[in-house]
TIRO-2110 file (N, C-alpha, C; in Angstrom, 1 decimal):
// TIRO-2110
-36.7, 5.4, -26.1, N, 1, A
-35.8, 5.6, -27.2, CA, 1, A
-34.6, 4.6, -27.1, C, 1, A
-34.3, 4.1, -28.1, N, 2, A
-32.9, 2.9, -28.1, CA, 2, A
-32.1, 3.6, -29.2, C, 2, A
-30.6, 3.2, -29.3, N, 3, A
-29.9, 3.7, -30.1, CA, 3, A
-28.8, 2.3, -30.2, C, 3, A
-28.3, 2.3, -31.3, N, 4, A
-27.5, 1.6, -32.0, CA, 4, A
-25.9, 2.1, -32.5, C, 4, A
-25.0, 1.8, -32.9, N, 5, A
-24.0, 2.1, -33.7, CA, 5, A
-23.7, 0.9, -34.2, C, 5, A
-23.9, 1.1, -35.9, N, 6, A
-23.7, -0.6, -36.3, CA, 6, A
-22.6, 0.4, -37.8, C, 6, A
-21.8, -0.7, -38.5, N, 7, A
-21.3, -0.4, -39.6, CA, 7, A
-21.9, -1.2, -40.8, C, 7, A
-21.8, -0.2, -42.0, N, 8, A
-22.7, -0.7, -43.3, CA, 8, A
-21.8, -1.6, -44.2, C, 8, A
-22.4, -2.8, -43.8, N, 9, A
-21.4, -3.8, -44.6, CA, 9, A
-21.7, -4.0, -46.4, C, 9, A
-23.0, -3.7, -46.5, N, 10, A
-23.1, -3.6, -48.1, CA, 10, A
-22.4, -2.9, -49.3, C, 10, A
-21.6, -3.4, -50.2, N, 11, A
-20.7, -2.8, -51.0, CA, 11, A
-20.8, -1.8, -51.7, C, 11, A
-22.2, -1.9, -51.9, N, 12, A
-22.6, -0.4, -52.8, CA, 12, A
-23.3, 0.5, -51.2, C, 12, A
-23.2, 0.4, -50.3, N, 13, A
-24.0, 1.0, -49.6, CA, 13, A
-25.3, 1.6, -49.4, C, 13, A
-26.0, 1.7, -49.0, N, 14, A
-27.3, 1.6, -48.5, CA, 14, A
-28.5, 3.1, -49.5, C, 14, A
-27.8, 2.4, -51.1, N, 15, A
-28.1, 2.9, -51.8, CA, 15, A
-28.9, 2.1, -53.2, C, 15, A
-30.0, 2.7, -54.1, N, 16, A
-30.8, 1.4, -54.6, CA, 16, A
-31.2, 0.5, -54.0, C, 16, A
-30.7, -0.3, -54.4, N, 17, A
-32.0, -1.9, -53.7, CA, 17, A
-31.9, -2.0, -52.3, C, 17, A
-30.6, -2.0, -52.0, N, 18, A
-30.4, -2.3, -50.3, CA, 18, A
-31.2, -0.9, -49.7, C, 18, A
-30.9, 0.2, -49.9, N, 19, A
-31.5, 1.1, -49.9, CA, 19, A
-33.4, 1.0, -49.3, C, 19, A
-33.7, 1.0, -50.8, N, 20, A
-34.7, 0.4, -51.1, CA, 20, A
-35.6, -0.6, -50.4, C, 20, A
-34.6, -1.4, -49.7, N, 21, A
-35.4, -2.9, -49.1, CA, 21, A
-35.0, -2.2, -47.8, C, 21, A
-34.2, -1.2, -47.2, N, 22, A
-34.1, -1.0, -46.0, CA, 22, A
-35.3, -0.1, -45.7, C, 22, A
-35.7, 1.0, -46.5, N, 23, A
-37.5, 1.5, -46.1, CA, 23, A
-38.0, 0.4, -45.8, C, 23, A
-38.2, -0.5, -47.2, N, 24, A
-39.6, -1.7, -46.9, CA, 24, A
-39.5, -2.1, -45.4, C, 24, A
-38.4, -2.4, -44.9, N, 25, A
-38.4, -2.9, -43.3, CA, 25, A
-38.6, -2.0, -42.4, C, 25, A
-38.1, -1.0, -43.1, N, 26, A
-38.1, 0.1, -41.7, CA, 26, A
-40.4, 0.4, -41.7, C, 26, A
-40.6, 0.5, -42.6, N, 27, A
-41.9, 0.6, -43.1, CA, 27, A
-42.9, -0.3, -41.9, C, 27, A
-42.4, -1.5, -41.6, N, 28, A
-43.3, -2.9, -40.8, CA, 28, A
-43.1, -2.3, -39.6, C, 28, A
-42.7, -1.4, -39.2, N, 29, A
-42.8, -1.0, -37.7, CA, 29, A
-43.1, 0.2, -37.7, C, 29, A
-44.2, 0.4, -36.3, N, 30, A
-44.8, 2.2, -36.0, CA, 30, A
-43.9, 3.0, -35.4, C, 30, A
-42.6, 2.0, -35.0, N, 31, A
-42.0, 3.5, -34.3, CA, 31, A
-41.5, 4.4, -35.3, C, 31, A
-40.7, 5.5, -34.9, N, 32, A
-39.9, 6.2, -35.3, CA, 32, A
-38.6, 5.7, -35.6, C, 32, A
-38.6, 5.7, -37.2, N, 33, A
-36.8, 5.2, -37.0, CA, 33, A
-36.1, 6.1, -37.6, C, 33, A
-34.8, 6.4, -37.1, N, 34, A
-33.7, 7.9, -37.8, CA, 34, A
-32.3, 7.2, -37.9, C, 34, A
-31.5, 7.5, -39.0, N, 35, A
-30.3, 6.8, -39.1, CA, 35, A
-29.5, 8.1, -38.9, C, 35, A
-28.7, 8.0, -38.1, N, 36, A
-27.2, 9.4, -38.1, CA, 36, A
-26.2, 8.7, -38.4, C, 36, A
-26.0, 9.4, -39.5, N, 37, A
-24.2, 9.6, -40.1, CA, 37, A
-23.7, 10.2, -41.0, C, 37, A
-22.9, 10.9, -40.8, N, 38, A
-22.1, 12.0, -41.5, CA, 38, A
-22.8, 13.2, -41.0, C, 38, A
-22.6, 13.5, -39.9, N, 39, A
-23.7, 14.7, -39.0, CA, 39, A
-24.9, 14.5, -40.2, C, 39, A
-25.7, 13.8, -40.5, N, 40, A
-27.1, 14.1, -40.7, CA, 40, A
-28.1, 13.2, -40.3, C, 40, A
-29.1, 13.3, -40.0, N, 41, A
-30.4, 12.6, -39.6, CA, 41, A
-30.8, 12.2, -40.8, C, 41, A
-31.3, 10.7, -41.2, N, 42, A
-31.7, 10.4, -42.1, CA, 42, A
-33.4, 9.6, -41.5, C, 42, A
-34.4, 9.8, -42.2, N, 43, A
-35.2, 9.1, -41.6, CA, 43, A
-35.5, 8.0, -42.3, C, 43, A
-35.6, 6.7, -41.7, N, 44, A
-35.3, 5.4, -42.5, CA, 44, A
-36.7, 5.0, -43.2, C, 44, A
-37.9, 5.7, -42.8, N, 45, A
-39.0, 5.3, -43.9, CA, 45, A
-39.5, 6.5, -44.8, C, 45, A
-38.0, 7.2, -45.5, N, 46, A
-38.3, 7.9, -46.3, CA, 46, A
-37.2, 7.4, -47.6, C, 46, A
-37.8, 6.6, -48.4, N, 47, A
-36.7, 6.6, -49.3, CA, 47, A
-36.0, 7.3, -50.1, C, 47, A
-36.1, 8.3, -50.6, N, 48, A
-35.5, 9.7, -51.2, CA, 48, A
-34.4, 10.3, -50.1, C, 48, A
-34.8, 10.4, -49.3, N, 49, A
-33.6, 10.5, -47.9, CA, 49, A
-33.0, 9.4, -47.3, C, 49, A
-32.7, 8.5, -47.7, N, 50, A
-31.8, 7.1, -47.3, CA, 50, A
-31.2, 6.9, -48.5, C, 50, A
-31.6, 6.9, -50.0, N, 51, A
-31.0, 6.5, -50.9, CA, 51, A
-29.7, 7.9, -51.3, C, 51, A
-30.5, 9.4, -51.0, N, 52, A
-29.3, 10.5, -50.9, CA, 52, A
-29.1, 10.6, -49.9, C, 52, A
-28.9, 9.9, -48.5, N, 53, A
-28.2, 10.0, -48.1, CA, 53, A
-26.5, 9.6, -47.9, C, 53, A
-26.2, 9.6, -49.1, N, 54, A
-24.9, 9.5, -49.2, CA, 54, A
-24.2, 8.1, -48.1, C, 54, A
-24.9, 6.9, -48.0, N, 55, A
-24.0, 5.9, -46.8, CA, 55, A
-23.8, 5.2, -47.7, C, 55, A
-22.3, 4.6, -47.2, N, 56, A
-21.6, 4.3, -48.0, CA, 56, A
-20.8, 2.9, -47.0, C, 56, A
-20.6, 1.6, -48.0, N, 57, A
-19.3, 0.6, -47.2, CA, 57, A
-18.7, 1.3, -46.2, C, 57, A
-18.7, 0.7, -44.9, N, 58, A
-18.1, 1.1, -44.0, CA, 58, A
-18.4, 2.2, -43.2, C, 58, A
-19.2, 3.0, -43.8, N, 59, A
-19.7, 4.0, -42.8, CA, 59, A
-20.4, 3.6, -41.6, C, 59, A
-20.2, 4.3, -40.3, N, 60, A
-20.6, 3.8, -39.1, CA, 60, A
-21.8, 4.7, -39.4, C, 60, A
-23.3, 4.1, -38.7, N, 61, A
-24.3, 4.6, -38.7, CA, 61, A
-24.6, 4.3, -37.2, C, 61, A
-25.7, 5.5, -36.6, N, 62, A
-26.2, 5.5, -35.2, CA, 62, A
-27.9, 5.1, -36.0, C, 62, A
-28.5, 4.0, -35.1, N, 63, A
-29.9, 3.7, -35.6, CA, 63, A
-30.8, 3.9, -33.9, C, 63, A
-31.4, 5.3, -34.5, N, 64, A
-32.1, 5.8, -33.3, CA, 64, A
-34.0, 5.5, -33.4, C, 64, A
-34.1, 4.7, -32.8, N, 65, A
-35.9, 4.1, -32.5, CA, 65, A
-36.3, 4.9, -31.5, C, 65, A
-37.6, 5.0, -31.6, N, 66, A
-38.6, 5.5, -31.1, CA, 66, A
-39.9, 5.3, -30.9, C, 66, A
-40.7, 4.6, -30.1, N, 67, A
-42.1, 4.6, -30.0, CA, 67, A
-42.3, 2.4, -29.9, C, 67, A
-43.5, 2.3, -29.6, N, 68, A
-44.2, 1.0, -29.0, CA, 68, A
-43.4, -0.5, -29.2, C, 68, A
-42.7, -0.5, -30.6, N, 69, A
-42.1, -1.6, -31.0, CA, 69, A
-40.5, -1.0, -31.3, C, 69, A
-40.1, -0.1, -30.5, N, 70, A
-38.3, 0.4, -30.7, CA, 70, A
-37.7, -0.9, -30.1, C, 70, A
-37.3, -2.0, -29.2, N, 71, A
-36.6, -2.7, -29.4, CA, 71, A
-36.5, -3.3, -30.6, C, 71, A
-37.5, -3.6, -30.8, N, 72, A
-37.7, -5.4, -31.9, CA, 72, A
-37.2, -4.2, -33.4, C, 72, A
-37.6, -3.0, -34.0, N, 73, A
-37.4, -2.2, -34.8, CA, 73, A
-35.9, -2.5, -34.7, C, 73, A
-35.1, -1.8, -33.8, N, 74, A
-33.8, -1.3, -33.5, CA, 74, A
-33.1, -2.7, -33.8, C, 74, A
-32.9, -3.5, -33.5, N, 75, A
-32.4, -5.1, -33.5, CA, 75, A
-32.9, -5.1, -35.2, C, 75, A
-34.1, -5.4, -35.6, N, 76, A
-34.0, -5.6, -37.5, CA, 76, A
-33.5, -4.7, -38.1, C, 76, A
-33.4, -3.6, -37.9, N, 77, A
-33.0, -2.9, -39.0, CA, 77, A
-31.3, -2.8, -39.3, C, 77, A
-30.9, -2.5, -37.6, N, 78, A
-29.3, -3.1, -37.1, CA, 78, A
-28.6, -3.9, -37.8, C, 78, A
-29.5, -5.1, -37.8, N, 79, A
-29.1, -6.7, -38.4, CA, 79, A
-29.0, -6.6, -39.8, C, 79, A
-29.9, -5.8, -40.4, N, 80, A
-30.2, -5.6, -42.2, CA, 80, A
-28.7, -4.9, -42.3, C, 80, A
-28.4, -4.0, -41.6, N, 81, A
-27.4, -3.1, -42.0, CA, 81, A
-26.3, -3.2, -42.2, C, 81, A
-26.0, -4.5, -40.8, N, 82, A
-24.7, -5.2, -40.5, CA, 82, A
-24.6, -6.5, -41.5, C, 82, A
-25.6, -6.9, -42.5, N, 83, A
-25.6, -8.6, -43.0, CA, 83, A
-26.1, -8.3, -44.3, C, 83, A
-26.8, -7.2, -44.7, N, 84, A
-26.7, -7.1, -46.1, CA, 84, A
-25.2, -6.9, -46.7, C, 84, A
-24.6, -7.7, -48.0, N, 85, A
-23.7, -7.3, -48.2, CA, 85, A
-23.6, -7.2, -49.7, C, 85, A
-24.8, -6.7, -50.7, N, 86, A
-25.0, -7.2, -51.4, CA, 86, A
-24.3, -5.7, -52.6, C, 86, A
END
């Protein structure tokens, strides 16, 4: 298991498209991936639960991997989180 704490630099936050394109990525990998913040578990290849999960500019998120490809996972999805700013 690897874990993260990155901040959501996208202005609408991780809601609709960014949202949206953050499954598609989280989707190319078999591990397990779960975003925590705002005490809740979100699981990042479920889009109906990432887009209500309420994240927002600036909210710090924990990105928790799990399973055969959790470094290389944990590092893309990190980097999407931190550099989308759309």
């Amino acid at each position: 298991m690897q874990k993260k704490e990155v901040i959501v630099k996208s202005v609408t936050g991780l809601h609709a498209r960014p949202g949206s394109n953050l499954v598609e990525l989280a989707m190319t990998f078999s591990s397990d991936i779960k975003l925590l913040v705002n005490d809740k578990e979100i699981n990042a290849k479920e889009v109906l639960e990432v887009i209500m999960g309420n994240i927002n500019c600036g909210d710090h998120v924990t990105v928790v991997t799990n399973g055969t490809d959790e470094v290389e996972a944990l590092n893309k999805i990190a980097e999407y989180i931190e550099t989308t700013v759309e």
